[in-house]
ROSE-954861 format. One line per 8 residues: for each residue x, y, z of N, C-alpha, C. Coordinates in pm, whole numbers, plus 32768, in hexadecimal, padded with zeros to 4 digits. Example, Ala and Ser with C-alpha at 12.3 -4.5 7.8 and 13.67 -1.06 7.14 Angstrom:
8527 7DC7 830C 84CE 7E3E 830C 8528 7EB6 830C; 8505 7F1F 82C4 8557 7F96 82CA 850A 8003 8313
END
This chain:
8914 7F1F 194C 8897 7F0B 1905 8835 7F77 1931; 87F0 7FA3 18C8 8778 8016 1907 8717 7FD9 1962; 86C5 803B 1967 8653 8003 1A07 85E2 7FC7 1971; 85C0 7FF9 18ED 8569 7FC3 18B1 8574 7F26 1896; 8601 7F25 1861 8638 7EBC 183B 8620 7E2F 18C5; 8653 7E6B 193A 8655 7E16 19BE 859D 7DEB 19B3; 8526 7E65 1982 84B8 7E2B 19B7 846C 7DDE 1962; 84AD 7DE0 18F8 847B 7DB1 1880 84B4 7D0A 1890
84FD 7CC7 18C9 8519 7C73 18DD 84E2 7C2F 1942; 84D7 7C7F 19B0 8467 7C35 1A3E 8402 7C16 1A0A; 83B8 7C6E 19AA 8371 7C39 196E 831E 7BC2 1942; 83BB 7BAB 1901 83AA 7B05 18BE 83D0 7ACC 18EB; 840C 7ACC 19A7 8410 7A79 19D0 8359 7A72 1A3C; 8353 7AC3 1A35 82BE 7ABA 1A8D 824D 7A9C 1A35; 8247 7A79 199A 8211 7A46 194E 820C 79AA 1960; 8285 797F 1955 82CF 78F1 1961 8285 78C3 19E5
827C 7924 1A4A 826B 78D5 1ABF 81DB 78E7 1AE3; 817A 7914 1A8F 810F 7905 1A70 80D3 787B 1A5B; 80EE 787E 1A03 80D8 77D4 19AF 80F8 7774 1A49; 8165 778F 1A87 8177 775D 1AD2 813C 7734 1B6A; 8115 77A4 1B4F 80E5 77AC 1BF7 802E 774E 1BD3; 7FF4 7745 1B4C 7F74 7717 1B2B 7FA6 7696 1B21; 8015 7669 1AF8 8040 75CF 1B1D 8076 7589 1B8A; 805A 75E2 1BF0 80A1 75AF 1CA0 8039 7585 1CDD
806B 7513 1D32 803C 74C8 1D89 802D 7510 1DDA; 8010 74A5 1E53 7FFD 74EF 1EE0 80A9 7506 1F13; 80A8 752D 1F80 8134 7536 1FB0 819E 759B 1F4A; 822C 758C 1F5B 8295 75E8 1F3D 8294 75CB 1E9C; 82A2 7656 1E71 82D4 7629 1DB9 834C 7683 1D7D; 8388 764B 1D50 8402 7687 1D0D 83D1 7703 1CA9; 8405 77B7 1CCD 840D 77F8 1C7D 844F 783E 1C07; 8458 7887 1BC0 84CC 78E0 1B90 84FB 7945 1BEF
8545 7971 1BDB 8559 79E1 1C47 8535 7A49 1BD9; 84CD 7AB2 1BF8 84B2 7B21 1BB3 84F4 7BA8 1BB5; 8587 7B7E 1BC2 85F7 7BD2 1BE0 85F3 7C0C 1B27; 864A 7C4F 1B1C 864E 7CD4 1A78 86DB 7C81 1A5D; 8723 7C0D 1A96 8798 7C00 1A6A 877E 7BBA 19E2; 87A8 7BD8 1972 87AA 7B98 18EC 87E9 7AF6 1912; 883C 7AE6 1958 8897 7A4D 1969 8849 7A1F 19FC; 8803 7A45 1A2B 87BD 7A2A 1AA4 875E 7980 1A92
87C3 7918 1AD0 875A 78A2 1AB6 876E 785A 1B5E; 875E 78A1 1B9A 8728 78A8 1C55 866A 7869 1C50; 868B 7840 1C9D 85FC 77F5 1CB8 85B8 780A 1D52; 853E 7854 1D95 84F4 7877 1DF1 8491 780E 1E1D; 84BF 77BE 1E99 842B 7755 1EB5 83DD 7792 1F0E; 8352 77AA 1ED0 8322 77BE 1F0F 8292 7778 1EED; 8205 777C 1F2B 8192 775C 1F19 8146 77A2 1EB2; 8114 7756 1E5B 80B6 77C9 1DFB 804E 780C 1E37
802A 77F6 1EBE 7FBF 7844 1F0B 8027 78C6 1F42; 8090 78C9 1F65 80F4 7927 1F83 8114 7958 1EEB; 8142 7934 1E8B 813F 7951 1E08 80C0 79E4 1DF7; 804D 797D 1DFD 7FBB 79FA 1DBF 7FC0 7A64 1E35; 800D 7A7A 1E99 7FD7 7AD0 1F05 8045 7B49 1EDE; 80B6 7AEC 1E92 8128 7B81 1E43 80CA 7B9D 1DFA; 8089 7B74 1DAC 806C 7B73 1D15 7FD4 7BDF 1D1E; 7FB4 7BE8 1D7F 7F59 7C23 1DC2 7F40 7CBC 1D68
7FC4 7CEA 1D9C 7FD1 7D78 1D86 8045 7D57 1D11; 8010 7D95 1C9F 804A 7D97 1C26 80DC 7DEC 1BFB; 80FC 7E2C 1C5F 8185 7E7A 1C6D 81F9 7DED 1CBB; 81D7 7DB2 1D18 823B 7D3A 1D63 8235 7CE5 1D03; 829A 7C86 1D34 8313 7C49 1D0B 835D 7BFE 1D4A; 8380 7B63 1D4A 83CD 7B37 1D8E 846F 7AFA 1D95; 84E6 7B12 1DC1 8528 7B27 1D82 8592 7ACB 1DFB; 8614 7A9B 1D8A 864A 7A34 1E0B 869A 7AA6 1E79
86BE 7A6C 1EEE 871C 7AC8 1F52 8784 7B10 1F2D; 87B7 7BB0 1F0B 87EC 7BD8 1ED6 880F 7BED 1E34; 8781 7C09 1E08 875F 7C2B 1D8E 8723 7C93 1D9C; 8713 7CF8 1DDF 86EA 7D52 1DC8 8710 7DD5 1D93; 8681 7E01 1D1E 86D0 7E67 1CDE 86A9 7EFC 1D20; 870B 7F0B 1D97 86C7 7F8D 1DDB 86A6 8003 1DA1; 86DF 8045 1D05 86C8 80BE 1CDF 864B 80B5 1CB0; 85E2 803E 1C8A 8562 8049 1C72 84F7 7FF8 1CAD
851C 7FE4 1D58 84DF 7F7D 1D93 84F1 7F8F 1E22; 84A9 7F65 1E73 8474 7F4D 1F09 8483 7EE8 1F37; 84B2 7E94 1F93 84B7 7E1F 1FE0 842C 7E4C 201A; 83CA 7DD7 2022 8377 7DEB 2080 833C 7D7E 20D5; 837D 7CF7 20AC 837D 7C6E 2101 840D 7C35 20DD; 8441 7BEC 2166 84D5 7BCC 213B 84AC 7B29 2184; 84D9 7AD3 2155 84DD 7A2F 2192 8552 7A04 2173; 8545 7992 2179 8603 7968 2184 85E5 7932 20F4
857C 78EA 20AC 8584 78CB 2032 8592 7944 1FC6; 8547 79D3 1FEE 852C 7A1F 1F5F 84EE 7AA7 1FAE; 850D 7AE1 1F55 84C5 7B6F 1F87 8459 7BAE 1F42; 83E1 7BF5 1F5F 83BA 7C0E 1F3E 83B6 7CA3 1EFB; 83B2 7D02 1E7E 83F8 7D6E 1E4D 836C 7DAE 1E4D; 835B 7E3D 1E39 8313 7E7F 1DD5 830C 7EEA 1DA4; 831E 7F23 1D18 8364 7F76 1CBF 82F0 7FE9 1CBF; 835B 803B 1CE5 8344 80C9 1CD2 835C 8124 1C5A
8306 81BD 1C43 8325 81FF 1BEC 82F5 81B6 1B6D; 834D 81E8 1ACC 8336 8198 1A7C 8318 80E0 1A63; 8398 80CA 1A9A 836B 8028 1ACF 8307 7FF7 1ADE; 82B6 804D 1B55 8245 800C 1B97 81D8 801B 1B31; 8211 809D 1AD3 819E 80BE 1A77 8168 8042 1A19; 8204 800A 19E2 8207 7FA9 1999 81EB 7F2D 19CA; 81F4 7F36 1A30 81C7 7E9E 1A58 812F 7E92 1A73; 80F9 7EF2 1A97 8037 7EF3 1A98 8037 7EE2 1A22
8051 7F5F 19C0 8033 7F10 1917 8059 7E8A 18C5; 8096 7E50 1916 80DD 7DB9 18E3 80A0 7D1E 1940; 8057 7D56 1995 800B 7D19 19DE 7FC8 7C87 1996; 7FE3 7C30 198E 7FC0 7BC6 1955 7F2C 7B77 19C6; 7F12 7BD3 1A0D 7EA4 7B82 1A69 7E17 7BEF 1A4C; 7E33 7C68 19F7 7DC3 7CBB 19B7 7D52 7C67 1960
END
């Protein structure tokens, strides 16, 4: 799969988990994993206060353990639930412009 194709999908999963993270409680909440896999239905618990602190910087991404798509991405927090990503180059371009928290 191309790297557009892979980011165009995190996407909509970091859309999805939008909605989501404005409907979480306190404590742990079930995510998408914002992995580029088209068949990717992995789930990330984490806190929506840990949630907005990815969500922070509009290039990251959170993604389950060993989803990472290294040819357009950075590990830059690793936990045993999920990692935290953030896309470089074009990617990163696209992901500031797709920014759903603008």
């Amino acid at each position: 799969m191309d790297d557009h194709r892979i980011t165009l999908n995190q996407f909509a999963f970091r859309k999805a988990n939008e909605t989501m993270a404005q409907r979480a409680g306190e404590g742990a909440t079930e995510f998408l994993c914002e992995c580029g896999r088209p068949d990717c239905s992995a789930k990330v618990l984490l806190s929506a206060e840990d949630y907005d602190a990815v969500r922070a910087y509009p290039r990251r991404f959170v993604c389950a353990p060993g989803h990472v798509t290294q040819a357009i991405e950075a590990v830059i927090a690793e936990d045993e639930a999920y990692v935290v990503v953030e896309k470089g180059g074009r990617a990163g371009e696209l992901a500031e412009a797709t920014n759903p928290r603008v």
